[in-house]
VEXTI-257504 format. One record per atom (N, C-alpha, C): x, y, z; atom name; residue number from 1. Coordinates in nm, 2 decimals. Example, Ala and Ser with C-alpha at 12.3 -4.5 7.8 and 13.67 -1.06 7.14 Angstrom:
<atoms>
<atom px="1.32" py="-0.57" pz="0.78" tiba="N" bafi="1"/>
<atom px="1.23" py="-0.45" pz="0.78" tiba="CA" bafi="1"/>
<atom px="1.32" py="-0.33" pz="0.78" tiba="C" bafi="1"/>
<atom px="1.28" py="-0.22" pz="0.71" tiba="N" bafi="2"/>
<atom px="1.37" py="-0.11" pz="0.71" tiba="CA" bafi="2"/>
<atom px="1.29" py="0.00" pz="0.79" tiba="C" bafi="2"/>
</atoms>
This chain:
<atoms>
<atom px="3.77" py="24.81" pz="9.03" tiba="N" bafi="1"/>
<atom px="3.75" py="24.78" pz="8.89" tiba="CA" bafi="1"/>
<atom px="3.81" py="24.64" pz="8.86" tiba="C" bafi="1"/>
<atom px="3.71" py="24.56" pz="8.78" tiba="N" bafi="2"/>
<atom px="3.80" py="24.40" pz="8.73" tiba="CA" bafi="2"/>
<atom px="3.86" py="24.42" pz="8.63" tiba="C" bafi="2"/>
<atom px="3.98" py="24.37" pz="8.65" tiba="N" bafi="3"/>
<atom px="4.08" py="24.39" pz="8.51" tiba="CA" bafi="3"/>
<atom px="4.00" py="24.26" pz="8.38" tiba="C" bafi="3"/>
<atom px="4.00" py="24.35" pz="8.22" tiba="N" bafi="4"/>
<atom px="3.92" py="24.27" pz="8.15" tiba="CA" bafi="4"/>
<atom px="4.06" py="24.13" pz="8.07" tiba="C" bafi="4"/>
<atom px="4.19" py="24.16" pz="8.11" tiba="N" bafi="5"/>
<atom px="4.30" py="24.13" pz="8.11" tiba="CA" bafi="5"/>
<atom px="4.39" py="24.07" pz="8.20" tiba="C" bafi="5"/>
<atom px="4.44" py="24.01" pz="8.18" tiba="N" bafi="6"/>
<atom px="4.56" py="23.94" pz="8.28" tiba="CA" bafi="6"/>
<atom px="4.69" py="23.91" pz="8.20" tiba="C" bafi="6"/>
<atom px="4.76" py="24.02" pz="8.21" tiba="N" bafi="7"/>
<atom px="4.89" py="23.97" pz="8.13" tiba="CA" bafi="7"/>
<atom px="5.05" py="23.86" pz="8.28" tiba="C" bafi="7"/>
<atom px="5.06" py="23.75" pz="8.26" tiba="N" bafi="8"/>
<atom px="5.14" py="23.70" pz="8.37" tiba="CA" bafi="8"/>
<atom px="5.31" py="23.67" pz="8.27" tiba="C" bafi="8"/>
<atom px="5.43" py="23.76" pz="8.36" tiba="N" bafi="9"/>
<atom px="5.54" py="23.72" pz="8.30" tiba="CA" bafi="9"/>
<atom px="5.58" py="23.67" pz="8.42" tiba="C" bafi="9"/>
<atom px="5.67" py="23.57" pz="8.36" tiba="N" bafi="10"/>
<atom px="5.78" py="23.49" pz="8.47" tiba="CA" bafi="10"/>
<atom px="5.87" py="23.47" pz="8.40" tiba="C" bafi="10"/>
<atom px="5.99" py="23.53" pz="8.49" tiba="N" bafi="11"/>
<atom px="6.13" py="23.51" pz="8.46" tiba="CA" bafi="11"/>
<atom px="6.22" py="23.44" pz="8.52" tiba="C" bafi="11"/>
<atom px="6.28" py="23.35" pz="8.46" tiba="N" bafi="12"/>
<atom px="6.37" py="23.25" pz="8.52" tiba="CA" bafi="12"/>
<atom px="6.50" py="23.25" pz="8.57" tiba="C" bafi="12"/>
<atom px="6.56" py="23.25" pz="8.72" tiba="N" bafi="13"/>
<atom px="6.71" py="23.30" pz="8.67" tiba="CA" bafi="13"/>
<atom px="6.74" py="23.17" pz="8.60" tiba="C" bafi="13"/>
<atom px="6.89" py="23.13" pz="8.59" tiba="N" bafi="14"/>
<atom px="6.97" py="23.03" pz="8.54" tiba="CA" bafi="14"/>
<atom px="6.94" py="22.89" pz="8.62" tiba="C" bafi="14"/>
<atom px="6.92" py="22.90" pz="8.75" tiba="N" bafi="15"/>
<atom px="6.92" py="22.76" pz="8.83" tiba="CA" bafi="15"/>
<atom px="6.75" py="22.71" pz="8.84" tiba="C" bafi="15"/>
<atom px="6.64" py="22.79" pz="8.78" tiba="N" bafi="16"/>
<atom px="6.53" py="22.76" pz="8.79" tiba="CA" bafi="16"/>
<atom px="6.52" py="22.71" pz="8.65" tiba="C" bafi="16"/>
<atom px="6.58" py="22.74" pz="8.56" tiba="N" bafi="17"/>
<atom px="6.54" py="22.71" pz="8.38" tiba="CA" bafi="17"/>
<atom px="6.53" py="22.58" pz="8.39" tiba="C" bafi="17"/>
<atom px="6.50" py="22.52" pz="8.31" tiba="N" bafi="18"/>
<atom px="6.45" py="22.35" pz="8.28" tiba="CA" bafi="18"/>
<atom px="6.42" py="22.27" pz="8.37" tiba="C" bafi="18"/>
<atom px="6.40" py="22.34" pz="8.49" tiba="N" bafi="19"/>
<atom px="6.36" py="22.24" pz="8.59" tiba="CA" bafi="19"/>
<atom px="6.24" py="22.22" pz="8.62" tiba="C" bafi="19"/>
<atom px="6.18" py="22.12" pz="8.75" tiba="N" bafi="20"/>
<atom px="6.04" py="22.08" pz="8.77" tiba="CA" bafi="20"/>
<atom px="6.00" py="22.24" pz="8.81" tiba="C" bafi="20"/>
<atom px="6.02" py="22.38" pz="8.86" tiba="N" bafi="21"/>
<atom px="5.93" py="22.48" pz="8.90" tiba="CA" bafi="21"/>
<atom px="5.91" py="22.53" pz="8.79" tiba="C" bafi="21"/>
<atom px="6.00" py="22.51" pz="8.67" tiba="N" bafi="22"/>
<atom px="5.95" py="22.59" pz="8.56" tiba="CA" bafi="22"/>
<atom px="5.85" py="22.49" pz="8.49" tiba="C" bafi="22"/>
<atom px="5.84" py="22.38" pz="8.49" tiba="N" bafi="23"/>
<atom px="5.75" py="22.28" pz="8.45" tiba="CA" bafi="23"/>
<atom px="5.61" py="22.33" pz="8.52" tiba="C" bafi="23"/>
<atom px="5.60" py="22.35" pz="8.63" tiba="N" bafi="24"/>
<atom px="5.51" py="22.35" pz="8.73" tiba="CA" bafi="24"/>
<atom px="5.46" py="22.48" pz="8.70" tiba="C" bafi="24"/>
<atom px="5.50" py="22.61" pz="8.68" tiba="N" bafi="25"/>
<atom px="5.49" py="22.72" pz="8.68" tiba="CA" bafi="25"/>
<atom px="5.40" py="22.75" pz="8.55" tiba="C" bafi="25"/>
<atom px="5.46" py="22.68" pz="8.46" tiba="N" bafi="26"/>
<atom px="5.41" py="22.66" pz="8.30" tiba="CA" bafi="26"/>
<atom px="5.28" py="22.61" pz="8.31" tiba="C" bafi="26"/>
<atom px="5.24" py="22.49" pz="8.39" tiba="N" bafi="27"/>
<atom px="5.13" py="22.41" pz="8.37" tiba="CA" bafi="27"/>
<atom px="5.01" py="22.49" pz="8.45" tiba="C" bafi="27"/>
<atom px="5.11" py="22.56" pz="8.54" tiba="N" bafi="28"/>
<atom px="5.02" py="22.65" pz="8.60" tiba="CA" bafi="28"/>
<atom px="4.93" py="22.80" pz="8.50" tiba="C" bafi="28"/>
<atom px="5.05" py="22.84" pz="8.45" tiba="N" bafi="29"/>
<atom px="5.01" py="22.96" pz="8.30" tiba="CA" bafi="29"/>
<atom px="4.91" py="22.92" pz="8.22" tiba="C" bafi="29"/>
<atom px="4.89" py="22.77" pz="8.20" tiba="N" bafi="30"/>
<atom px="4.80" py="22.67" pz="8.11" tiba="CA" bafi="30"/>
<atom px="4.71" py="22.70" pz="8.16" tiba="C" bafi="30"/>
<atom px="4.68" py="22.66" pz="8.29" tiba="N" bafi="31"/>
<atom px="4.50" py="22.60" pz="8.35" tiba="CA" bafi="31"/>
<atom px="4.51" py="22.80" pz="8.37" tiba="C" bafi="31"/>
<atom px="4.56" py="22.86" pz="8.39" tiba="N" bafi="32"/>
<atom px="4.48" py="23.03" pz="8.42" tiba="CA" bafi="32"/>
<atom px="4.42" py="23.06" pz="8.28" tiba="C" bafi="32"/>
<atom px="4.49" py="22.98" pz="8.17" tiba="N" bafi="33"/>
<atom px="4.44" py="23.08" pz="8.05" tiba="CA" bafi="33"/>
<atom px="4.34" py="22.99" pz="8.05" tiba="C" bafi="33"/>
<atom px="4.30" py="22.89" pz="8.08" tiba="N" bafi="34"/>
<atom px="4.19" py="22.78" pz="8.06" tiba="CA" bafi="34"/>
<atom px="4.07" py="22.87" pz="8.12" tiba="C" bafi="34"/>
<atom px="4.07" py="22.92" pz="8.24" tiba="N" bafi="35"/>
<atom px="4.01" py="23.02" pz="8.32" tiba="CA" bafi="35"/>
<atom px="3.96" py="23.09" pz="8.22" tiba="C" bafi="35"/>
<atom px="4.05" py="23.17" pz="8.22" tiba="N" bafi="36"/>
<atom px="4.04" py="23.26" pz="8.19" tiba="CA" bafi="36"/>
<atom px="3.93" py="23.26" pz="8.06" tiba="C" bafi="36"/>
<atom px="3.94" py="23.17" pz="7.94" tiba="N" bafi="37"/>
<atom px="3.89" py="23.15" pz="7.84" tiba="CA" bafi="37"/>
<atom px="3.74" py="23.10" pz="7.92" tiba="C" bafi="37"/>
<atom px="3.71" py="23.03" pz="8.00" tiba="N" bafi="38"/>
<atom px="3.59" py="23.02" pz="8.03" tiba="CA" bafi="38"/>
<atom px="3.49" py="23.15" pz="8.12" tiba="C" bafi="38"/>
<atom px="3.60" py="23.20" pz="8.20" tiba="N" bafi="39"/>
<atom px="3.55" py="23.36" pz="8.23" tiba="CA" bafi="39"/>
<atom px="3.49" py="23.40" pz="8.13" tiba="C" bafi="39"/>
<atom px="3.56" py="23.40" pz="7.99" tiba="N" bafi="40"/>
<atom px="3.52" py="23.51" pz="7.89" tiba="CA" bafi="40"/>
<atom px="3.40" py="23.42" pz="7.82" tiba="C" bafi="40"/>
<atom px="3.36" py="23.27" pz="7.84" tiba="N" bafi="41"/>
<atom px="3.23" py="23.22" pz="7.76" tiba="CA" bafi="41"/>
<atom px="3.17" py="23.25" pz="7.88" tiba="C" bafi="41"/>
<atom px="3.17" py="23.26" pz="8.01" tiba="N" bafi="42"/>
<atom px="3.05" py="23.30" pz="8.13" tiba="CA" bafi="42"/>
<atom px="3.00" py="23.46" pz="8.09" tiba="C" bafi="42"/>
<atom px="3.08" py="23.52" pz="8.06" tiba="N" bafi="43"/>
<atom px="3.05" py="23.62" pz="8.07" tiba="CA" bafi="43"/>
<atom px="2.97" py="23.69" pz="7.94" tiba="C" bafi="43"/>
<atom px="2.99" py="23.58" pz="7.84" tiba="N" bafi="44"/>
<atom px="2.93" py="23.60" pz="7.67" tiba="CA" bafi="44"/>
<atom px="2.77" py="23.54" pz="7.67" tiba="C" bafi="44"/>
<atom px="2.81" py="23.45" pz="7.75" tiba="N" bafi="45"/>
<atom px="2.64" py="23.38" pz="7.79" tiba="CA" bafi="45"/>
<atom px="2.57" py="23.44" pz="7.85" tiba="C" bafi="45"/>
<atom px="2.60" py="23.54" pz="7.94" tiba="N" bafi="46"/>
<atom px="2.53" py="23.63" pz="8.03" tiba="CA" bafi="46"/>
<atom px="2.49" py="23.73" pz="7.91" tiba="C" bafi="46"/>
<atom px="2.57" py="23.77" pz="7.84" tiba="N" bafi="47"/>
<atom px="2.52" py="23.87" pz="7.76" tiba="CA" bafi="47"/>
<atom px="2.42" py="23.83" pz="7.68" tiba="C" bafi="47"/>
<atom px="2.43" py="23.72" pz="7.60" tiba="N" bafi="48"/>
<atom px="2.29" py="23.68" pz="7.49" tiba="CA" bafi="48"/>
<atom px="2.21" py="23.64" pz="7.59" tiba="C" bafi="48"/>
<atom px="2.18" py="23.59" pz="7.68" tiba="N" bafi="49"/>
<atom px="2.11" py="23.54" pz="7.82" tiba="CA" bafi="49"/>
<atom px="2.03" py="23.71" pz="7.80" tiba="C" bafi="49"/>
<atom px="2.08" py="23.79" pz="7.82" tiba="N" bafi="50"/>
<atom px="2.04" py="23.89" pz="7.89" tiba="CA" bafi="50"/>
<atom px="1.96" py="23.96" pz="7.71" tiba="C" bafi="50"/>
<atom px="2.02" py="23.94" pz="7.64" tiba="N" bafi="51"/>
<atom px="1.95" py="23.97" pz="7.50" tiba="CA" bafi="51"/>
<atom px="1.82" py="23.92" pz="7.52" tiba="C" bafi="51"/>
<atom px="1.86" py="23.79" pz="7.53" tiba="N" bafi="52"/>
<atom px="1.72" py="23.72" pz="7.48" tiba="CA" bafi="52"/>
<atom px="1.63" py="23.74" pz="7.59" tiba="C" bafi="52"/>
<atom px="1.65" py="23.73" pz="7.70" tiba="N" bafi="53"/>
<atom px="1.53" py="23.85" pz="7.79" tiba="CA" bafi="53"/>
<atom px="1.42" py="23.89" pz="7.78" tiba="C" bafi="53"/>
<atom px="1.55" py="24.01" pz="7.74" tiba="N" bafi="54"/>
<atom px="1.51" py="24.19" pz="7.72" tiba="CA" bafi="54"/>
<atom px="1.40" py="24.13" pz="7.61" tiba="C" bafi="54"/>
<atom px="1.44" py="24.08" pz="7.46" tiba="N" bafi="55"/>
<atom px="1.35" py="24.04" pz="7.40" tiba="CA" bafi="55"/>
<atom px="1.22" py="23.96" pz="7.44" tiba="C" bafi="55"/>
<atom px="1.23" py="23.88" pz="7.52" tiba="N" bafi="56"/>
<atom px="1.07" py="23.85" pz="7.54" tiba="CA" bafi="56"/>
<atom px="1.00" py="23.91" pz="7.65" tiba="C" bafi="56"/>
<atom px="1.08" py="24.03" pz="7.70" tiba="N" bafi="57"/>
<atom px="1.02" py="24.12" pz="7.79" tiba="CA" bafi="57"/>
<atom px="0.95" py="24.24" pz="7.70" tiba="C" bafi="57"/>
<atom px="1.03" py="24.28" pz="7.58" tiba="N" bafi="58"/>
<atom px="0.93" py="24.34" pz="7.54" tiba="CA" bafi="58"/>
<atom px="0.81" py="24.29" pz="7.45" tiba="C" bafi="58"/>
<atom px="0.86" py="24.14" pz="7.42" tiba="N" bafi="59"/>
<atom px="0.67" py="24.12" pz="7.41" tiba="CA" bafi="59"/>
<atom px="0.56" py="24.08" pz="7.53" tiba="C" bafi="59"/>
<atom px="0.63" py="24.02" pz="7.63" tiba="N" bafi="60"/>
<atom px="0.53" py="24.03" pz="7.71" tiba="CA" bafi="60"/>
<atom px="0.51" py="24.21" pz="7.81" tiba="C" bafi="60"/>
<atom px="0.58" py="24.32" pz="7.76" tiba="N" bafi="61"/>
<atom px="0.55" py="24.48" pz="7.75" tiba="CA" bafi="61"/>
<atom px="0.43" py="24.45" pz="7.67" tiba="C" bafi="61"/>
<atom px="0.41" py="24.42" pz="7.55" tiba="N" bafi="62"/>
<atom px="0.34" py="24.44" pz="7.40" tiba="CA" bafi="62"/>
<atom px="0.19" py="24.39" pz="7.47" tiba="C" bafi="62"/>
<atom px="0.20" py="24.27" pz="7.52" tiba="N" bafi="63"/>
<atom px="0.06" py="24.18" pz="7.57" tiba="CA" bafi="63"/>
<atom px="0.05" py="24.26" pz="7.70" tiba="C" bafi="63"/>
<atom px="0.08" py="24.35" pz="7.80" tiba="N" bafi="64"/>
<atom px="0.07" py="24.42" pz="7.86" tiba="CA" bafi="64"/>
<atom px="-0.04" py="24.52" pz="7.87" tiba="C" bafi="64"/>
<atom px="0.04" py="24.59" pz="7.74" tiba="N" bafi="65"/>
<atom px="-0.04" py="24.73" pz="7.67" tiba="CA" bafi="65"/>
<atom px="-0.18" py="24.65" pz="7.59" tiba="C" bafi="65"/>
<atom px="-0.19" py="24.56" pz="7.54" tiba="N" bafi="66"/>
<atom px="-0.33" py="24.47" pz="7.48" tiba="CA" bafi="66"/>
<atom px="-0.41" py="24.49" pz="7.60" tiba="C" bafi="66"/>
<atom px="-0.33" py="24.39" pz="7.68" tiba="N" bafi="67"/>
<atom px="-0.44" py="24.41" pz="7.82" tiba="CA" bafi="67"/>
<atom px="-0.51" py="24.56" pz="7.89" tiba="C" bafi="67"/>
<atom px="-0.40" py="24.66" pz="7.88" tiba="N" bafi="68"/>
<atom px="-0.41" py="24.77" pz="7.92" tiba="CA" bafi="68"/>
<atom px="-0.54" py="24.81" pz="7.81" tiba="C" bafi="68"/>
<atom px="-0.54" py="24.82" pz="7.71" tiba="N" bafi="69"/>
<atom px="-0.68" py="24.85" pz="7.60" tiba="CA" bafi="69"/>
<atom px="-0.79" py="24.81" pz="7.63" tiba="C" bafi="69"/>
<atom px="-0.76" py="24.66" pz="7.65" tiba="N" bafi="70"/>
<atom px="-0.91" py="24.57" pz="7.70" tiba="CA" bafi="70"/>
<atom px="-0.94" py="24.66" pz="7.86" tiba="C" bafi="70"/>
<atom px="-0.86" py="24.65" pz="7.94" tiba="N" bafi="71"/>
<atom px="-0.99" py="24.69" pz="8.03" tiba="CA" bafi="71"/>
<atom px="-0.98" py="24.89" pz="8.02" tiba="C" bafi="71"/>
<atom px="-0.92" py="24.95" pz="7.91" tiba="N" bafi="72"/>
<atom px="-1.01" py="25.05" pz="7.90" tiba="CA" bafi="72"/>
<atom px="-1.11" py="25.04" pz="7.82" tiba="C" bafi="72"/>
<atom px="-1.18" py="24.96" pz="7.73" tiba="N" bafi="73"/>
<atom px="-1.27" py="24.91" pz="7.67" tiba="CA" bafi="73"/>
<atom px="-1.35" py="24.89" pz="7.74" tiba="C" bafi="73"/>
<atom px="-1.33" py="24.80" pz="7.86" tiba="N" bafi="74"/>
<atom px="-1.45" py="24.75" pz="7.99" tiba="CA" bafi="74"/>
<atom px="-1.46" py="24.85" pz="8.05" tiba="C" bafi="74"/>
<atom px="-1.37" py="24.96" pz="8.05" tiba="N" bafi="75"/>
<atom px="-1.41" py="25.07" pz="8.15" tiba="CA" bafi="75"/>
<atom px="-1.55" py="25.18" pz="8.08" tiba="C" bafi="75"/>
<atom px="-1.49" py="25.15" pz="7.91" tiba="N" bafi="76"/>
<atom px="-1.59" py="25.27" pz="7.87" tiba="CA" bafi="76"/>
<atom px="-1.70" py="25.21" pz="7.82" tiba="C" bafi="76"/>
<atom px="-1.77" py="25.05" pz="7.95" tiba="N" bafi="77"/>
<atom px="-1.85" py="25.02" pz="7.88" tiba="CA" bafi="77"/>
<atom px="-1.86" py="24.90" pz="7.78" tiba="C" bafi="77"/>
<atom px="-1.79" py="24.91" pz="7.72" tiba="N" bafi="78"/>
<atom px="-1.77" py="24.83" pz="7.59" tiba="CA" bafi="78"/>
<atom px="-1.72" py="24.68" pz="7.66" tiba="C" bafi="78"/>
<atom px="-1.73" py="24.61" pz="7.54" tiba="N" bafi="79"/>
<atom px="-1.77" py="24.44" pz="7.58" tiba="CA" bafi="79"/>
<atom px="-1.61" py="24.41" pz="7.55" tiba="C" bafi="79"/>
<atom px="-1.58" py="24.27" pz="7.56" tiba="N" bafi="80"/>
<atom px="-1.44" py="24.21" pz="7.57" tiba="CA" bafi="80"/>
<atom px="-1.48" py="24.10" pz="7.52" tiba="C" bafi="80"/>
<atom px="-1.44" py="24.08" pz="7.44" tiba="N" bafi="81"/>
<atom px="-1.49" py="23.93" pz="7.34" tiba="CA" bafi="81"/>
<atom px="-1.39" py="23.82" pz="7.37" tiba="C" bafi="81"/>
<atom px="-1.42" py="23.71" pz="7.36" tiba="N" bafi="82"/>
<atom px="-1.37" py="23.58" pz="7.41" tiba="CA" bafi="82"/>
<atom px="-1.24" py="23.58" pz="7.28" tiba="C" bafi="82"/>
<atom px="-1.24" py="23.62" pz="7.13" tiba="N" bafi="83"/>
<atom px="-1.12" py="23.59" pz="7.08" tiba="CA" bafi="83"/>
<atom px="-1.03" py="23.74" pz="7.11" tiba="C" bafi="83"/>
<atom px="-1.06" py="23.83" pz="7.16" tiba="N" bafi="84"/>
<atom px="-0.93" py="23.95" pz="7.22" tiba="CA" bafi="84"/>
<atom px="-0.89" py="23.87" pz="7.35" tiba="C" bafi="84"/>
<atom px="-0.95" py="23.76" pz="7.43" tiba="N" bafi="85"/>
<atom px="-0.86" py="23.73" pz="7.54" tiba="CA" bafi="85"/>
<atom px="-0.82" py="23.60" pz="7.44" tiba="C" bafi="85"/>
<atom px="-0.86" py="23.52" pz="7.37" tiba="N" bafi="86"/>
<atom px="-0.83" py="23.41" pz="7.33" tiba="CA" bafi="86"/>
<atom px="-0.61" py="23.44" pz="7.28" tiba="C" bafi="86"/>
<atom px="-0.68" py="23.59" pz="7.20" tiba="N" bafi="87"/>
<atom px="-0.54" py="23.66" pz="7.13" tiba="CA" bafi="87"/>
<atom px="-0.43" py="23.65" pz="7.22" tiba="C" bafi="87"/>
<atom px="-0.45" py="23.73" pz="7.34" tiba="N" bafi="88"/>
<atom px="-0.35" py="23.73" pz="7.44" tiba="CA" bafi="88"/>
<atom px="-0.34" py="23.61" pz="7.50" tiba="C" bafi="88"/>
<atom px="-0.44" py="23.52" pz="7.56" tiba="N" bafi="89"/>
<atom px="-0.35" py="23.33" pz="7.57" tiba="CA" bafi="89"/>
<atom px="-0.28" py="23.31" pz="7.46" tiba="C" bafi="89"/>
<atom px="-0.31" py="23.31" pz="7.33" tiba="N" bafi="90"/>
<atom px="-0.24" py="23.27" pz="7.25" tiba="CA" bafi="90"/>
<atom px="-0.11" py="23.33" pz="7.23" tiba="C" bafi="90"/>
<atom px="-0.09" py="23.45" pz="7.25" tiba="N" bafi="91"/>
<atom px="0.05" py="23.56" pz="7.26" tiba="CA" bafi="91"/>
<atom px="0.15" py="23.54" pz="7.34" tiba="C" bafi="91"/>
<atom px="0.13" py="23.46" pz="7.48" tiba="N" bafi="92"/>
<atom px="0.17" py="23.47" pz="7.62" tiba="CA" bafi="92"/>
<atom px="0.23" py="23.29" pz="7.58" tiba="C" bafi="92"/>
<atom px="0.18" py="23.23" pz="7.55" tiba="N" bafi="93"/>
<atom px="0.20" py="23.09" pz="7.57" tiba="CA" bafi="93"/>
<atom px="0.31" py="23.02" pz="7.46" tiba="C" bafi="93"/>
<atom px="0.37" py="23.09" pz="7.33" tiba="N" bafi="94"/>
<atom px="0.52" py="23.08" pz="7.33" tiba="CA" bafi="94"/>
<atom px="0.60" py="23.18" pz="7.41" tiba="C" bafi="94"/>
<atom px="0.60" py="23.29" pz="7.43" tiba="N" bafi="95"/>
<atom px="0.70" py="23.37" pz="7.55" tiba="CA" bafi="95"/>
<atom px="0.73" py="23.27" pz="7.67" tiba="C" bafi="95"/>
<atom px="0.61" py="23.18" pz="7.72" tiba="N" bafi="96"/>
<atom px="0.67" py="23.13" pz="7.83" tiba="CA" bafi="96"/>
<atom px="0.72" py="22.99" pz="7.80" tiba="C" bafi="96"/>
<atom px="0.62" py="22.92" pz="7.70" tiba="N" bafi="97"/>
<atom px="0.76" py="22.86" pz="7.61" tiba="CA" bafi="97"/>
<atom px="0.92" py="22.83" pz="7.62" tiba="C" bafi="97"/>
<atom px="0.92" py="22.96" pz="7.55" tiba="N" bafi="98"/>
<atom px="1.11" py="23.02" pz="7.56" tiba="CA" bafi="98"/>
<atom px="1.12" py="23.05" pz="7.67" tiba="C" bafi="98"/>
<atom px="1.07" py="23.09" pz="7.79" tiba="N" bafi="99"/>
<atom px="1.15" py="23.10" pz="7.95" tiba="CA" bafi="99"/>
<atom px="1.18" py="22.98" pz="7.94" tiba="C" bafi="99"/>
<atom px="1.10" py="22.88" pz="7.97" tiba="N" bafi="100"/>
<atom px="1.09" py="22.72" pz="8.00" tiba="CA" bafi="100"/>
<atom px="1.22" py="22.67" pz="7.93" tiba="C" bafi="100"/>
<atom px="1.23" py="22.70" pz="7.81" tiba="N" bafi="101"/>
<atom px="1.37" py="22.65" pz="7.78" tiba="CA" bafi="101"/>
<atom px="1.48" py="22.68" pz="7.81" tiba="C" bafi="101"/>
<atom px="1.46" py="22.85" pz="7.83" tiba="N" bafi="102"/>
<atom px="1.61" py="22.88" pz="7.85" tiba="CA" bafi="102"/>
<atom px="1.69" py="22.87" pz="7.98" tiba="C" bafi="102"/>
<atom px="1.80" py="22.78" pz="8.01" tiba="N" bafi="103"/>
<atom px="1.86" py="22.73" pz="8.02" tiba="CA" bafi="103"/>
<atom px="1.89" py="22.58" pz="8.15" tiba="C" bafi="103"/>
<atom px="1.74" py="22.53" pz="8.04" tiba="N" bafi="104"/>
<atom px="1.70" py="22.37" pz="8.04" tiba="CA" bafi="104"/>
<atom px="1.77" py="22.29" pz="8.00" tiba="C" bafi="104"/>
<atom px="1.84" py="22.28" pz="7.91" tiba="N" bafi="105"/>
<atom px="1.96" py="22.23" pz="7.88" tiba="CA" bafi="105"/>
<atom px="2.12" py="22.27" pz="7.90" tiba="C" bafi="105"/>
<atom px="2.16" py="22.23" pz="7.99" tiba="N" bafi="106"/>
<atom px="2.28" py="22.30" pz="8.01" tiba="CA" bafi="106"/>
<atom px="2.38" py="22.29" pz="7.86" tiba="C" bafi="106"/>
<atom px="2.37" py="22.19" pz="7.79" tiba="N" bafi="107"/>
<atom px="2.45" py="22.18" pz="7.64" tiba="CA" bafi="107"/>
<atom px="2.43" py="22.34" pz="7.58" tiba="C" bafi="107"/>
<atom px="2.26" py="22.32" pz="7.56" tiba="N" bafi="108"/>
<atom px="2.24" py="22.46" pz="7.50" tiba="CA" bafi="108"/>
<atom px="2.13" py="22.55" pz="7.60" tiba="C" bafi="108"/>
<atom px="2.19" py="22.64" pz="7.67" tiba="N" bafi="109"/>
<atom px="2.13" py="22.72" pz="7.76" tiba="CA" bafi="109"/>
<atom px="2.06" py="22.81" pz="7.70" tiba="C" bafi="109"/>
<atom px="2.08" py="22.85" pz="7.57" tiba="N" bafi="110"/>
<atom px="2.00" py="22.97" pz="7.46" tiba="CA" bafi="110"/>
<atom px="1.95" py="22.89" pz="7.33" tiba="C" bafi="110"/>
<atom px="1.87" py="22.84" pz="7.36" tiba="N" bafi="111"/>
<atom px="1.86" py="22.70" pz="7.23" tiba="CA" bafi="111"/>
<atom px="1.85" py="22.81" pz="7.11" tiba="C" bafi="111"/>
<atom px="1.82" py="22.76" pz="6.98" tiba="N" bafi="112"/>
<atom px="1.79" py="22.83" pz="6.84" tiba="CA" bafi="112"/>
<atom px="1.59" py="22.91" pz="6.87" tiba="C" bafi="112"/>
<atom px="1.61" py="22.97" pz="6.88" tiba="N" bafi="113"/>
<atom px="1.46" py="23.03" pz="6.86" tiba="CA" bafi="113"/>
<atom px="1.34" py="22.91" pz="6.73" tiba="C" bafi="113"/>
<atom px="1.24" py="22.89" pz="6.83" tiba="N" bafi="114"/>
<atom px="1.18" py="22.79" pz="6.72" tiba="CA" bafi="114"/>
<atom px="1.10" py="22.88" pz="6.59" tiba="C" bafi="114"/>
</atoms>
């Protein structure tokens, strides 16, 4: 299990206090919590990463099931008209849009939804 936490104490006796190891020790406590704060934005960006997804996974589910209709329509016969496929290019081509962008920019790897 990964600890979601890192608590670090150090104790000084008397002949380490104000010296270069407690200097060194400190600057060291600095750059972990630096880490550490960036672990916790890797790990935040994974999550709306992973939001925004799911979200255009279920619209391209949605253009799926369209498709799924059209060819039971051609199965029972029935015609498929140039604007029901026109509908679905048109559906599909922001969803991949937003793949394309996301994370094309490393500044903003989840840009603002246009």
């Amino acid at each position: 299990m990964t600890p979601k936490h890192l608590d670090v104490h150090i104790h000084f006796d008397s002949s380490l206090s104000g010296g270069a190891t407690e200097q060194a020790l400190i600057k060291i406590l600095a750059r972990l919590e630096d880490i550490m704060a960036t672990v916790t934005s890797v790990k935040q960006l994974i999550v709306d990463l992973n939001d925004e997804t799911n979200t255009l996974a279920a619209k391209v589910d949605a253009q799926a099931a369209t498709i799924a209709d059209l060819k039971a329509k051609l199965a029972a016969g029935s015609a498929v008209s140039q604007e029901d496929l026109d509908a679905i290019a048109a559906a599909l081509t922001p969803i991949s849009d937003r793949l394309k962008a996301l994370g094309a920019n490393p500044e903003t790897p989840i840009p603002p939804a246009a």
